[in-house]
C-alpha positions in Angstrom: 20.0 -9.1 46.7 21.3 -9.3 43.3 25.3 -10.7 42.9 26.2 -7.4 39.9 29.8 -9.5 39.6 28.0 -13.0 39.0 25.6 -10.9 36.5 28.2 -9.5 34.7 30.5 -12.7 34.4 26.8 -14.8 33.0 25.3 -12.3 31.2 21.9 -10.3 30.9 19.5 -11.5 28.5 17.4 -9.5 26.4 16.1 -10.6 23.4 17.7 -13.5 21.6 21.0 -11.6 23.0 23.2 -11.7 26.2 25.0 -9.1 27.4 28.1 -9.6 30.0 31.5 -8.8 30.3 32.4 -12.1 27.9 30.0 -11.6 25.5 30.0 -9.1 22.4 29.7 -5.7 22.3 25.4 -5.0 22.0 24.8 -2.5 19.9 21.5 -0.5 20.8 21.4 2.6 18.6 19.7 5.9 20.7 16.7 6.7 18.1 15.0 8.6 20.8 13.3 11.7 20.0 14.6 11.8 16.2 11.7 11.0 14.6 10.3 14.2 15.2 6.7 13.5 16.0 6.5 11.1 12.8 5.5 7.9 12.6 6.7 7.2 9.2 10.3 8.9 10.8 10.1 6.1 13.5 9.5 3.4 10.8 13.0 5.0 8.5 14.8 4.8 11.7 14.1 1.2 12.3 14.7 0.9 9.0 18.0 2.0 9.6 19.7 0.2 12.3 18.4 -3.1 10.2 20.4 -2.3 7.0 23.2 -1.6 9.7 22.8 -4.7 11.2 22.4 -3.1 14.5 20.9 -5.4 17.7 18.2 -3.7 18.4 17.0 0.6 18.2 15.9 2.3 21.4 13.5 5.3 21.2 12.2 7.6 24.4 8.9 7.9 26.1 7.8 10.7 27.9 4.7 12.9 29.4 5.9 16.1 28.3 4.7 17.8 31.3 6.3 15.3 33.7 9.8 15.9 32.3 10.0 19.7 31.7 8.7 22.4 33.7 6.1 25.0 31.7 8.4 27.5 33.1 11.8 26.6 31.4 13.7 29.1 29.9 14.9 28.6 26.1 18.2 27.6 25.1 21.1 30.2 23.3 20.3 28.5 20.5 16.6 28.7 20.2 16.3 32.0 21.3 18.2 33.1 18.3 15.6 31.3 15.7 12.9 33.6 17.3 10.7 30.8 17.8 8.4 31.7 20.3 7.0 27.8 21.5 8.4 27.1 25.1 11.0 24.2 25.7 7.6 22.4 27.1 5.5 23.1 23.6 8.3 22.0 21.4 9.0 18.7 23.8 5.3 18.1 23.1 5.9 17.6 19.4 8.2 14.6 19.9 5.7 12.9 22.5 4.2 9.5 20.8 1.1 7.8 22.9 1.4 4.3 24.1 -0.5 2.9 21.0 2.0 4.8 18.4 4.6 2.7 20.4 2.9 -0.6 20.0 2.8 0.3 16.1 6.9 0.8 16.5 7.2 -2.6 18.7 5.5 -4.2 16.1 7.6 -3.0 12.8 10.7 -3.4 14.5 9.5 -7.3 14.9 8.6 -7.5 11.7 11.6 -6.5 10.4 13.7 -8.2 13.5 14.9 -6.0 14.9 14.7 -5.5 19.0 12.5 -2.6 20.2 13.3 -0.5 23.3 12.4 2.6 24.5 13.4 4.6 28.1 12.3 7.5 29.8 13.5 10.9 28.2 16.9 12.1 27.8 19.2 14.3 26.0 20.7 12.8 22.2 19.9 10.6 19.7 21.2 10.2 16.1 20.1 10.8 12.7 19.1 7.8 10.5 22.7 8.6 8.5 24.3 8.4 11.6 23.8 4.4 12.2 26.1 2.9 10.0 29.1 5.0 10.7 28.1 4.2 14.7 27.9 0.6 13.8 31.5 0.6 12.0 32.9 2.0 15.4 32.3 -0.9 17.4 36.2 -1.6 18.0 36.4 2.1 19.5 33.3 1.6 21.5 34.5 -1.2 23.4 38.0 0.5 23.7 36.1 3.5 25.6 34.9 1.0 27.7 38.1 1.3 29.4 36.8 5.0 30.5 33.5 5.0 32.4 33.8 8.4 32.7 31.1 10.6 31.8 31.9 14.3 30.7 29.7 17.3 29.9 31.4 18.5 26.7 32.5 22.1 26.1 29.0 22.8 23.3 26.6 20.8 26.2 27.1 23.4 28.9 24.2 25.5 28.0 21.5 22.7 27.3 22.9 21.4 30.7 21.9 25.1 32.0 18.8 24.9 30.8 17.8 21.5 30.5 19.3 19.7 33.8 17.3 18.6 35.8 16.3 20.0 39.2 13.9 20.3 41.7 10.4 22.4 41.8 6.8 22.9 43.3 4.6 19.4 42.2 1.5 21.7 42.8 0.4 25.1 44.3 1.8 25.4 47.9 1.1 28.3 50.7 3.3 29.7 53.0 4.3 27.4 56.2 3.7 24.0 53.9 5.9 21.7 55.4 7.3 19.9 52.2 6.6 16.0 51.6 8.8 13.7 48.8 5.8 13.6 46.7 5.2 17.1 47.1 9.0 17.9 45.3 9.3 16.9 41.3 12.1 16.6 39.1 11.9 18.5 35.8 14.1 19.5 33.2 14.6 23.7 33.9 18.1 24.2 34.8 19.7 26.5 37.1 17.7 24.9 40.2 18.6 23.3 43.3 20.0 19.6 42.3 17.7 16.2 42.4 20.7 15.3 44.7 19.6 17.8 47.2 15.8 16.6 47.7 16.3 14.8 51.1 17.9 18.3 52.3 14.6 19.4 51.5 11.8 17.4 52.8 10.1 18.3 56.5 11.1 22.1 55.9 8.7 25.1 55.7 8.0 27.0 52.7 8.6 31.1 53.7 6.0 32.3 51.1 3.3 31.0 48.3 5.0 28.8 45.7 3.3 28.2 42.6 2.7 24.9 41.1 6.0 24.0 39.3 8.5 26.9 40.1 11.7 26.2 40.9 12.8 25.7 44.3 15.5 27.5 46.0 17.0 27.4 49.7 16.0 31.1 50.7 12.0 30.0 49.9 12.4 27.5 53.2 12.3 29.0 56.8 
């Protein structure tokens, strides 16, 4: 079992850093998806957080069709630029292949800077964005005081449509008893919560459920 309080009074390593409740505020800009599909975008954000003298950059990898469902609805704001690619076709786009990511890992050691990347999730910043991050350190570690996480008022309808919940892994027929493995998590919105999966699991489907709709309680006998 790991002692959290005896880690946070020594410290995490990673990299030539430590991070702990005595130690210095890390500071691991959220590249993420920014690069937009572009390797030589990847290689300016690196760029980046080394001019800023930030510890490290942290980008996001992903199988599109493991985080978002190829049923998700649009958001306001990209139904109004008529574009007519699904949330699941334009989260394609941004997905780099293991080997781009070894090309990343090895600029940003060539240029020393630490290299990071985690599974898919919602912001990241703009290459511009770095250095005014980087001058806010003393109000990062202030908000530390807050641990409180808050959906802002201009999140609530990416949260509608991009939260995650739970659907179909695969084509299901009526009186399936549902397994774990037989529930995923995707990004669709407006679905029964991630939290709710063990409410789920041993009950009967009602009727035919394709492979990745959304799951609901009225489908379950």
């Amino acid at each position: 079992m790991i002692d959290i309080r005896a880690t946070q009074r020594t410290g995490v390593p990673i990299g030539p850093r430590k991070i702990g409740l005595n130690d210095p505020c890390f500071f691991l800009p959220e590249a993420g998806v920014t690069h937009n599909g572009s390797l030589d975008m990847a290689f300016r954000l690196v760029d980046a957080a080394f001019r800023t003298e930030a510890n490290g950059v942290k980008f996001q990898t992903f199988v599109s069709k493991q985080v978002i469902s190829a049923t998700a609805p649009k958001a306001a704001q990209r139904e109004t630029t008529g574009t007519a690619e699904s949330p699941l076709e334009l989260l394609k786009k941004l997905e780099f292949p293991l080997h781009v990511f070894k090309e990343i890992q090895g600029y940003c050691k060539s240029v020393g800077v630490l290299f990071l990347s985690t599974p898919f999730e919602e912001s990241s910043v703009e290459p511009g964005e770095f250095a005014a991050m980087v001058g806010g350190f003393g109000i990062i570690e202030g908000a530390l005081e807050d641990r409180c996480k808050r959906t802002l008022p201009d999140e609530h309808d990416t949260v509608a449509v991009g939260g995650k919940c739970l659907v179909s892994a695969r084509e299901f027929a009526r009186g399936r008893v549902l397994t774990e493995h037989e529930i995923a998590i995707r990004r669709q919105g407006n679905g029964l919560a991630p939290a709710l999966l063990s409410q789920l699991i041993g009950r009967r489907l009602s009727r035919d459920v394709p492979d990745g709709e959304l799951l609901q309680g009225e489908m379950f006998s």
